[in-house]
C-alpha positions as YAML, in Angstrom:
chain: A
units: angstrom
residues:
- id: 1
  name: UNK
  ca: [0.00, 0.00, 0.00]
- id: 2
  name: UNK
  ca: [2.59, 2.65, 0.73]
- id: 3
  name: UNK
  ca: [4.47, 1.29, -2.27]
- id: 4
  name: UNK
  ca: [1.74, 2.48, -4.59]
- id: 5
  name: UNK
  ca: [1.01, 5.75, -2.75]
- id: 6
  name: UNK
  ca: [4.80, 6.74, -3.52]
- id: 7
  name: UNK
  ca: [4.54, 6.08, -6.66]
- id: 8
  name: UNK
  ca: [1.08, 7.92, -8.04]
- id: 9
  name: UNK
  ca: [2.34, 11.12, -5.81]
- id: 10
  name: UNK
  ca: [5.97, 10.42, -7.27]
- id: 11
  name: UNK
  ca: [4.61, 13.57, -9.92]
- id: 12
  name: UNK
  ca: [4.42, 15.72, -6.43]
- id: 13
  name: UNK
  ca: [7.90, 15.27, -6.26]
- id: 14
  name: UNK
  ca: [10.03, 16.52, -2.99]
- id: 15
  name: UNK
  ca: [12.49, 15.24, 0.01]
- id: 16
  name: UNK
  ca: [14.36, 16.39, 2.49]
- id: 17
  name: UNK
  ca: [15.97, 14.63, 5.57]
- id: 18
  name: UNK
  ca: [18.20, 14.27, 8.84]
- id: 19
  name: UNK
  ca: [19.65, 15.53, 11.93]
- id: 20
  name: UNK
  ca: [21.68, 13.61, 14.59]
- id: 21
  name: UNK
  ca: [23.06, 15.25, 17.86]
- id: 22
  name: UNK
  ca: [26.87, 14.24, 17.61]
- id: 23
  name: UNK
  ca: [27.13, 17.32, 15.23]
- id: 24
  name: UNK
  ca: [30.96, 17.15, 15.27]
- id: 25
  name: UNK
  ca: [30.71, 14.11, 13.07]
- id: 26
  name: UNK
  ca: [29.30, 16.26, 10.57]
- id: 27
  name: UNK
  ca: [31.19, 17.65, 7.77]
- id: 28
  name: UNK
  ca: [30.26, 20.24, 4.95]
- id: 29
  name: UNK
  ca: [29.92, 19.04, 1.65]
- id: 30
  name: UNK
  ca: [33.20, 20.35, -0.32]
- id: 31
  name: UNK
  ca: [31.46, 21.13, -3.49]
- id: 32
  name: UNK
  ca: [28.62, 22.87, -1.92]
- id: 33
  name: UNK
  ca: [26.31, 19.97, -3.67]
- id: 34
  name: UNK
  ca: [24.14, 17.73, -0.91]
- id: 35
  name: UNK
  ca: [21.23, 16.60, -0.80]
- id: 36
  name: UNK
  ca: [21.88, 16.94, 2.99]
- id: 37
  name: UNK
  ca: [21.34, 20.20, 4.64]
- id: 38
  name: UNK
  ca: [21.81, 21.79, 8.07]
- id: 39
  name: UNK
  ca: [19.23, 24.30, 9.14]
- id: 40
  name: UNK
  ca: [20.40, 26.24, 13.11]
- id: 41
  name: UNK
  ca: [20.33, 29.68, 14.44]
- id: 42
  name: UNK
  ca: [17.20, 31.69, 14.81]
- id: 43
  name: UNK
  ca: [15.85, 30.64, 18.40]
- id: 44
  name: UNK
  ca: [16.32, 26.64, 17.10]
- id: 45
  name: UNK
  ca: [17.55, 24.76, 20.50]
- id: 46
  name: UNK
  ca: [18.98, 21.93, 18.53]
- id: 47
  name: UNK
  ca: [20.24, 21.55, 14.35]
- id: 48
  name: UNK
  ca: [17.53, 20.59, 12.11]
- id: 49
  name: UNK
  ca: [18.15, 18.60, 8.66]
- id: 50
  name: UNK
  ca: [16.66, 18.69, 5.33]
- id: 51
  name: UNK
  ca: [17.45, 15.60, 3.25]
- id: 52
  name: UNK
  ca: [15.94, 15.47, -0.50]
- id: 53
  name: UNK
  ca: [14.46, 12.29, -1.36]
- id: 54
  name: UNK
  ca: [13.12, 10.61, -4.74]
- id: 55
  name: UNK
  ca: [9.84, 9.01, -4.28]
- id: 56
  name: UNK
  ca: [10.60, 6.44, -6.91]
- id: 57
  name: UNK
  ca: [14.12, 4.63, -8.00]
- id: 58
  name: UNK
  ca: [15.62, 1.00, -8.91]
- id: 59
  name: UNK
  ca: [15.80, -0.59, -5.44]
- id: 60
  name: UNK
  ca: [19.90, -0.78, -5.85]
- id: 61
  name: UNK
  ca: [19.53, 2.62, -5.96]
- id: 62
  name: UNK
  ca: [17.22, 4.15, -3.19]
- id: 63
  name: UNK
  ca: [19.67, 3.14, -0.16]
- id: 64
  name: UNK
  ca: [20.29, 5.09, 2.65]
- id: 65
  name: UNK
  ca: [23.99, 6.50, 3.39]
- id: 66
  name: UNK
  ca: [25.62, 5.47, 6.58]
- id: 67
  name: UNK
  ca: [26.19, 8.76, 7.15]
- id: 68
  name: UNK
  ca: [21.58, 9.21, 7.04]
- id: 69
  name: UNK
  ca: [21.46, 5.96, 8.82]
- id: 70
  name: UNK
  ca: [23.49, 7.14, 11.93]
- id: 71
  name: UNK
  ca: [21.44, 10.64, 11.81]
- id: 72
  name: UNK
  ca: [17.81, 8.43, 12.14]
- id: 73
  name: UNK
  ca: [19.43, 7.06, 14.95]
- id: 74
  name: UNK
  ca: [20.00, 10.53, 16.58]
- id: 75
  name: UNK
  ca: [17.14, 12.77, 15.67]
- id: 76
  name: UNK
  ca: [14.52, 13.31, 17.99]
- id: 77
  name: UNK
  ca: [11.85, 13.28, 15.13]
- id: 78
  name: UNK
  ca: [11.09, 12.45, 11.55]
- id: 79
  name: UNK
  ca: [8.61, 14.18, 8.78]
- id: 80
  name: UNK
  ca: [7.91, 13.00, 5.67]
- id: 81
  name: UNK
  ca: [5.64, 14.70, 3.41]
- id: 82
  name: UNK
  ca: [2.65, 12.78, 4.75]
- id: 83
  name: UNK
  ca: [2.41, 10.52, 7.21]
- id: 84
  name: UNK
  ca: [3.33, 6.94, 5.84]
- id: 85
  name: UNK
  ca: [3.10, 5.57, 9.41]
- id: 86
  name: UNK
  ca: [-0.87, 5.92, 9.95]
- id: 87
  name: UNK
  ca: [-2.74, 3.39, 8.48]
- id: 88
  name: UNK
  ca: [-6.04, 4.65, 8.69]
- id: 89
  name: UNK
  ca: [-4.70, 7.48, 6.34]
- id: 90
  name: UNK
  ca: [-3.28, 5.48, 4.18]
- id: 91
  name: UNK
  ca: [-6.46, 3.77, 3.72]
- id: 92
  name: UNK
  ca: [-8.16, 6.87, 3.80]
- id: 93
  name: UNK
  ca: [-5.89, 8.35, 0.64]
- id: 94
  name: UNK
  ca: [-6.09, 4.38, -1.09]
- id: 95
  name: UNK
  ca: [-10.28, 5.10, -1.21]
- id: 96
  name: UNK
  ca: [-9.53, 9.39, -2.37]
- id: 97
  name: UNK
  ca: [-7.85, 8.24, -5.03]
- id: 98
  name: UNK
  ca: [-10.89, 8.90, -7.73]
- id: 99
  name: UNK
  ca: [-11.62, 11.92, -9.81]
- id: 100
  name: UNK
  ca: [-14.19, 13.74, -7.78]
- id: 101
  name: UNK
  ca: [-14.63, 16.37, -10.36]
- id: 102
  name: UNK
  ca: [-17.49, 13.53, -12.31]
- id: 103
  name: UNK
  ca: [-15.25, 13.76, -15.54]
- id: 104
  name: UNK
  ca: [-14.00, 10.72, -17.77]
- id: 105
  name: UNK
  ca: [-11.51, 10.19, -20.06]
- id: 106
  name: UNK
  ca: [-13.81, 8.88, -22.57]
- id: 107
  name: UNK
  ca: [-15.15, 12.56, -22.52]
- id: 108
  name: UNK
  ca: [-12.20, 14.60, -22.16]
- id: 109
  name: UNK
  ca: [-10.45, 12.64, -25.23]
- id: 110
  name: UNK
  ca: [-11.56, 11.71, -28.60]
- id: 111
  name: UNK
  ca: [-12.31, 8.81, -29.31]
- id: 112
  name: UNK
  ca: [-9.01, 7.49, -30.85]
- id: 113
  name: UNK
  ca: [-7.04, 9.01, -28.47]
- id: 114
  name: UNK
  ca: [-8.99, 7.50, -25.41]
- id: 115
  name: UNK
  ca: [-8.37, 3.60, -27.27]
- id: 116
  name: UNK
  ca: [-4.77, 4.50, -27.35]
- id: 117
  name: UNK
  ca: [-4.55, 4.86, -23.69]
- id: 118
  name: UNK
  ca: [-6.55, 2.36, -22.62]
- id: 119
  name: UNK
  ca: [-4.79, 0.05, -25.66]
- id: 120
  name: UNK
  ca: [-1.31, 1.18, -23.49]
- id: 121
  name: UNK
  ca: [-2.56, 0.24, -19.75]
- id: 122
  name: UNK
  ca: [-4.06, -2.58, -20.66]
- id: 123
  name: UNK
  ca: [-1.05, -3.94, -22.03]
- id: 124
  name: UNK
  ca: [1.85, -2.62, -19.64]
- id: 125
  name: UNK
  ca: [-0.38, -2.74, -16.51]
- id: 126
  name: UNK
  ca: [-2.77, -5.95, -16.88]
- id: 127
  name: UNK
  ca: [-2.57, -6.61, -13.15]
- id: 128
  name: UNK
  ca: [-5.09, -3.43, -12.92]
- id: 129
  name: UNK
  ca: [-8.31, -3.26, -14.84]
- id: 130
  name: UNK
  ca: [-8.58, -0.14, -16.83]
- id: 131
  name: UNK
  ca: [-12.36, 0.30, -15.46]
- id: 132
  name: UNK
  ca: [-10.33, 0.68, -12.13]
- id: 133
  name: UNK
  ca: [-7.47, 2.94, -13.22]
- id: 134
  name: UNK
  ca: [-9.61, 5.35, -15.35]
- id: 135
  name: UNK
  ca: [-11.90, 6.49, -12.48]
- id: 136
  name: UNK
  ca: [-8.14, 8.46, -10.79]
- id: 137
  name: UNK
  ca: [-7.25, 12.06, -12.24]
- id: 138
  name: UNK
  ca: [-5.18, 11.95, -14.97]
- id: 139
  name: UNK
  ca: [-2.44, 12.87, -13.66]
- id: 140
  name: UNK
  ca: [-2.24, 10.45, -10.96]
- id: 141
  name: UNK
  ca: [-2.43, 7.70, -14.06]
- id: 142
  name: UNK
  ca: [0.49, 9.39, -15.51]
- id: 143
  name: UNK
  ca: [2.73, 9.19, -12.42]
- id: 144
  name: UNK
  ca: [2.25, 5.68, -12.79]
- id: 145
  name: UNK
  ca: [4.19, 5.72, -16.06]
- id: 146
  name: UNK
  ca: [7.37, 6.29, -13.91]
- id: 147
  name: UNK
  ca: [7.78, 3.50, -12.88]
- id: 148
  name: UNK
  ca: [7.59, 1.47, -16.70]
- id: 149
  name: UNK
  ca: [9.98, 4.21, -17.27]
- id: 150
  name: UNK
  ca: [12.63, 2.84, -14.57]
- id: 151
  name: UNK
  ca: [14.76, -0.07, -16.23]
- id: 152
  name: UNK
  ca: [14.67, -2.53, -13.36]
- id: 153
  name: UNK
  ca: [12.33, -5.18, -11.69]
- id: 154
  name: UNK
  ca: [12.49, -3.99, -8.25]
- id: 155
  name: UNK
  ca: [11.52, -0.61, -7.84]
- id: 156
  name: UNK
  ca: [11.61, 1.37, -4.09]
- id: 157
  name: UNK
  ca: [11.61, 4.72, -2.75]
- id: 158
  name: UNK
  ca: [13.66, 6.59, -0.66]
- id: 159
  name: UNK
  ca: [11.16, 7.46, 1.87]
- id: 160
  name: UNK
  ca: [10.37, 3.50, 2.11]
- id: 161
  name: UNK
  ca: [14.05, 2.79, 3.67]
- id: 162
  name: UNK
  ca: [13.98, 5.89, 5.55]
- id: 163
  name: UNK
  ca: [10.76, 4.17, 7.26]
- id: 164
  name: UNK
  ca: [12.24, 0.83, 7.52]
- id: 165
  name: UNK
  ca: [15.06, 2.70, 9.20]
- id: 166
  name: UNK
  ca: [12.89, 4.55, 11.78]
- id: 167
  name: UNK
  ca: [11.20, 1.44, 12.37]
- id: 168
  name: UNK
  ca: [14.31, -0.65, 13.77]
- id: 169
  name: UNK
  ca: [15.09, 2.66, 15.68]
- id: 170
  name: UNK
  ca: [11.42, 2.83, 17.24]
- id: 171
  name: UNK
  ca: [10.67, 5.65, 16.52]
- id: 172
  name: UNK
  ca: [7.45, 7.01, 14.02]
- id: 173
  name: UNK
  ca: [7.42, 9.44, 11.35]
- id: 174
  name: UNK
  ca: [5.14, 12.24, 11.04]
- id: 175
  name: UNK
  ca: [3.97, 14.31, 7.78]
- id: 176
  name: UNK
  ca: [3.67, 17.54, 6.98]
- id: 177
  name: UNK
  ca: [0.57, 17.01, 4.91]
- id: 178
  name: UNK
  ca: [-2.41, 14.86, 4.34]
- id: 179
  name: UNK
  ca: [-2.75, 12.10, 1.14]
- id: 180
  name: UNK
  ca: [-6.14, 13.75, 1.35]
- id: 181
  name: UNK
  ca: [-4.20, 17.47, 0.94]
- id: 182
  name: UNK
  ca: [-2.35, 15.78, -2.06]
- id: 183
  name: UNK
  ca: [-5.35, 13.95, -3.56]
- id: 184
  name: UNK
  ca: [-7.00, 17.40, -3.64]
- id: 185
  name: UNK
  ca: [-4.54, 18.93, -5.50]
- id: 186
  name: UNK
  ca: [-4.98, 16.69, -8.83]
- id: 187
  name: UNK
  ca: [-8.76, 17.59, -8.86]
- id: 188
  name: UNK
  ca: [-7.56, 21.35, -8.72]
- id: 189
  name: UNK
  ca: [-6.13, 21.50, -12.34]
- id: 190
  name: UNK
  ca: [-8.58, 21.18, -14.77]
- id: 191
  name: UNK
  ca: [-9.66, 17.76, -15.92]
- id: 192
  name: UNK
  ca: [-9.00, 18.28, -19.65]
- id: 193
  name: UNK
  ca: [-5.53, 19.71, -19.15]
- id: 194
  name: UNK
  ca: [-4.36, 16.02, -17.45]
- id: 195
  name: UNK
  ca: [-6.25, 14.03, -19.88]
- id: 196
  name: UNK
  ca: [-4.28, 15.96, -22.97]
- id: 197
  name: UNK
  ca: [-0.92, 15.19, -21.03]
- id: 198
  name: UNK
  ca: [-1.77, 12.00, -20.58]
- id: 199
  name: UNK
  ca: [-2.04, 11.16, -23.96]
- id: 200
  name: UNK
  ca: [1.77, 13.33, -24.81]
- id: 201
  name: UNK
  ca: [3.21, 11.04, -21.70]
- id: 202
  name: UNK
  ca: [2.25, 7.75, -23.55]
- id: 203
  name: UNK
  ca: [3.75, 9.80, -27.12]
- id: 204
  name: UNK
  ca: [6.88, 10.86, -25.70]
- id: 205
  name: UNK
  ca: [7.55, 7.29, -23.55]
- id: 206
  name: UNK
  ca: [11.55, 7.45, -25.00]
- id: 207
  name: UNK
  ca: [12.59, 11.31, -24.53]
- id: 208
  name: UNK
  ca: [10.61, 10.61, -20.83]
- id: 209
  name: UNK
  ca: [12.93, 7.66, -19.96]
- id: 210
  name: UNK
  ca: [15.88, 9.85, -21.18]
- id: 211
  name: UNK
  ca: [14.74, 12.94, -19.02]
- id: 212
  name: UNK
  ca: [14.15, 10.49, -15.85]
- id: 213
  name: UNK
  ca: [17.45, 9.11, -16.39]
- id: 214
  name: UNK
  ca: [18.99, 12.16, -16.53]
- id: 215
  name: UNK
  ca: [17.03, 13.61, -13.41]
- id: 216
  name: UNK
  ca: [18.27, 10.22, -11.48]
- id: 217
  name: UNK
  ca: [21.78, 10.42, -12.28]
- id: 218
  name: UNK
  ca: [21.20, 14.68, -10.71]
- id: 219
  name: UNK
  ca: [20.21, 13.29, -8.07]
- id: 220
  name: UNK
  ca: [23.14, 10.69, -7.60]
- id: 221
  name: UNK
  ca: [25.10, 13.64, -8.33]
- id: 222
  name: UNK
  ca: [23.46, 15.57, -5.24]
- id: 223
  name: UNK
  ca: [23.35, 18.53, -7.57]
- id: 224
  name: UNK
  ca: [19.53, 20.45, -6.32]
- id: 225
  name: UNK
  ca: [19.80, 23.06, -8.27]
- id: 226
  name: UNK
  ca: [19.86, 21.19, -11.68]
- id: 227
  name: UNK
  ca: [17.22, 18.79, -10.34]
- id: 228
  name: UNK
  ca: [15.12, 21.92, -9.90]
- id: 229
  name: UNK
  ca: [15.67, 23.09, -12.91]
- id: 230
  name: UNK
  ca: [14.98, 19.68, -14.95]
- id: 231
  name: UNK
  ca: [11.85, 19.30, -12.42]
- id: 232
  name: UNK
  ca: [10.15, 22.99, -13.46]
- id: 233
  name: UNK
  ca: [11.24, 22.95, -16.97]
- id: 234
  name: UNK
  ca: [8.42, 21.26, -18.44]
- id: 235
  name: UNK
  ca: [6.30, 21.57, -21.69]
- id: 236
  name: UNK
  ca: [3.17, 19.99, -20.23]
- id: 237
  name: UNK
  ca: [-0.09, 21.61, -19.27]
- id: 238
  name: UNK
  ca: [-0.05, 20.95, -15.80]
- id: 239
  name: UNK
  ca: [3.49, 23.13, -15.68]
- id: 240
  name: UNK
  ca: [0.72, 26.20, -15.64]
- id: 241
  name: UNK
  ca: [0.22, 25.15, -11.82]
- id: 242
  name: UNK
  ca: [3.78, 25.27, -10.32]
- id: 243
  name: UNK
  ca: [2.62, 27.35, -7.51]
- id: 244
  name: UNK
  ca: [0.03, 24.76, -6.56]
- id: 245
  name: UNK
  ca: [2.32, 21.66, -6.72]
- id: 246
  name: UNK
  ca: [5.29, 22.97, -5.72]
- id: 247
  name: UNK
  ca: [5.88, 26.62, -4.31]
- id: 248
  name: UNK
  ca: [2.77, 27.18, -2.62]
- id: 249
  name: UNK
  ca: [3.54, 23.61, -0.69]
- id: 250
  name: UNK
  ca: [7.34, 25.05, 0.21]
- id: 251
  name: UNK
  ca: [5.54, 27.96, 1.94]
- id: 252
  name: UNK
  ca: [3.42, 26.08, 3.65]
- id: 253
  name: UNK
  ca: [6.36, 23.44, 4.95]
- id: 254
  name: UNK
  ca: [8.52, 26.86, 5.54]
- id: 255
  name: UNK
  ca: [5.77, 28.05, 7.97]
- id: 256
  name: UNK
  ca: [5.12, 24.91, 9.85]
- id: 257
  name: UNK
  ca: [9.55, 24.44, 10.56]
- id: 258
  name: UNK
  ca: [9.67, 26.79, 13.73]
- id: 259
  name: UNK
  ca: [6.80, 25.04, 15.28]
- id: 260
  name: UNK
  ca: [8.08, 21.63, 14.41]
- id: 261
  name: UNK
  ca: [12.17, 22.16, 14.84]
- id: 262
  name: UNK
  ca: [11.99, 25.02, 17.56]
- id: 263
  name: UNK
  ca: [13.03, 22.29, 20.55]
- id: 264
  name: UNK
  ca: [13.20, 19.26, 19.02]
- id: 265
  name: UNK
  ca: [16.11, 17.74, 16.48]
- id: 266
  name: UNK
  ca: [14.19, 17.58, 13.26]
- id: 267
  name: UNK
  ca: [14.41, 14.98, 10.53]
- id: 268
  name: UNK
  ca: [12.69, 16.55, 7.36]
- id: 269
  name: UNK
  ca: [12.34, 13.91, 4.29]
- id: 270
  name: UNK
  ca: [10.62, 15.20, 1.44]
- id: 271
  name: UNK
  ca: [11.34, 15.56, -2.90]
- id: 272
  name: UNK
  ca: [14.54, 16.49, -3.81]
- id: 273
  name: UNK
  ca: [13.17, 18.96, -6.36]
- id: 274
  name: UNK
  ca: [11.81, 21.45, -3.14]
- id: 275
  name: UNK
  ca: [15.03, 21.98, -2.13]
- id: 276
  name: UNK
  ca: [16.59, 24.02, -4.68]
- id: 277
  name: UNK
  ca: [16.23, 27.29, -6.64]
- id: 278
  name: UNK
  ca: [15.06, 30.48, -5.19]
- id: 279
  name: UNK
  ca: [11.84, 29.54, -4.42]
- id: 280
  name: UNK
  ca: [12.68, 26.67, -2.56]
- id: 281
  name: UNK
  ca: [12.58, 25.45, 0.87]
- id: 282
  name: UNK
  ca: [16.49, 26.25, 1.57]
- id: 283
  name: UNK
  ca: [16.43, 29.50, -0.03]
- id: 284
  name: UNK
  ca: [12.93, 30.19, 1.83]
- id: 285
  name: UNK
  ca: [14.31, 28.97, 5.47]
- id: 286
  name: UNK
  ca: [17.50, 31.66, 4.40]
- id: 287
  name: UNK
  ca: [15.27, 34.51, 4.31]
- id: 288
  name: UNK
  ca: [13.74, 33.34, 7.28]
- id: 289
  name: UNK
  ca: [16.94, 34.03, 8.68]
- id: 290
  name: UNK
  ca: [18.03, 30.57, 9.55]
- id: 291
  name: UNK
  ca: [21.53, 29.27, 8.44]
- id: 292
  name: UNK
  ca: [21.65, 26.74, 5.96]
- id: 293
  name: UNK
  ca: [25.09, 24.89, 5.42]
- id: 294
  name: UNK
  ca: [25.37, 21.15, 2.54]
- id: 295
  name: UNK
  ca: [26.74, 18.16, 4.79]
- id: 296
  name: UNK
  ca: [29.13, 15.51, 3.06]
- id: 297
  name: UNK
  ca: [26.46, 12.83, 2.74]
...
């Protein structure tokens, strides 16, 4: 169940993580590229991290450092972007997962266009009857594509081992929104706007694998700048709405840190692509007047 949440919000992209108390052990990245970053100053008792995540990778590649495995250990509390812990959401989000807006793809799409997708699912993704898959936005169908794009059997996420870490450490993770929050944000771009990029996703399968390679390899590269600017340069529709999916969220996560961080050691998990560019949460927490420094991860 969280396995398939992660990957239809994978399109939501962002992650940040860590913190540990033994700060000494902790070194600045050289090249000023991490996706690891110390947030103090500013009335903050103890450091707070920010570590970027990817919701969606081959599984030989979504493994935690020893460096974030240590930190787990010494932070006093985790947030992901929503909680992945509680159950009852998760079930909650599993049944919000339909259009609510009463549109269909058969009506948004002519009639060729609508075979050619359904032609596509029904051949990559048997195990889940089109009736079924047709009744989510869009959009949420197209995150799914991600993970034909990956070229590997076993597929993971990052925020999966960071949960399987907290787990052996005891302690729970928190989020910073609700699947029902994220669910809501689908239904708020319009209906025809996802079907039409549905169709280009299934078009442009091969210049999409190349892009997601590239953005992987970014992200191996700890380089959140570039990953920001591969995640916001896009030709789709739905790249109309960046202040809903993206910088209206980093706000919102900016607003809640002080609350959150002010006496506690802070583990914040969430896409990589939030971190970066001068909208982001770094630059955002800067201007807050925190200090922000890249750890050697």
């Amino acid at each position: 169940m969280k396995k398939h949440l992660l990957t239809i919000f994978s399109v939501l992209a962002i992650t940040i993580f860590f913190c540990c108390k033994n700060r000494n052990a902790l070194s600045m990245a050289k090249n000023g590229k991490s996706l690891l970053w110390e947030i103090t100053g500013k009335g903050l008792s103890k450091p707070s991290y920010f570590f970027g995540t990817m919701h969606l990778m081959c599984a030989e590649d979504a493994e935690l450092t020893e460096t974030v495995k240590s930190l787990i250990k010494g932070v006093d509390q985790i947030y992901l972007e929503v909680d992945m812990d509680n159950a009852s959401e998760l079930l909650t989000g599993i049944l919000d997962l339909r259009s609510k807006t009463g549109k269909t793809l058969r009506a948004a799409l002519e009639p060729n266009d609508y075979n050619r997708v359904k032609d596509f699912f029904e051949k990559y993704q048997p195990n889940v009857p089109f009736s079924v898959l047709e009744l989510q936005p869009p959009l949420m169908i197209s995150s799914s594509l991600f993970e034909l794009l990956l070229p590997c059997e076993r597929k993971n996420g990052v925020e999966i081992k960071i949960i399987d870490e907290a787990y052996k450490e005891k302690k729970e993770t928190k989020g910073l929104e609700t699947i029902a929050f994220q669910s809501s944000l689908f239904d708020s771009i319009p209906y025809e706007d996802q079907a039409k990029d549905l169709v280009k996703s299934i078009d442009s399968l091969e210049k999409n694998r190349k892009a997601m390679n590239e953005m992987i390899q970014v992200y191996k590269d700890q380089d959140i700048e570039k990953l920001y600017s591969l995640s916001t340069n896009d030709e789709s529709s739905t790249s109309n709405y960046m202040d809903l999916l993206l910088y209206k969220r980093n706000r919102n996560w900016v607003g809640q840190f002080s609350t959150i961080a002010k006496d506690s050691s802070t583990l914040f998990a969430v896409g990589a692509g939030h971190l970066g560019g001068d909208k982001g949460v770094l630059q955002l927490l800067k201007q807050q007047g925190y200090t922000v420094r890249p750890l050697a991860n």
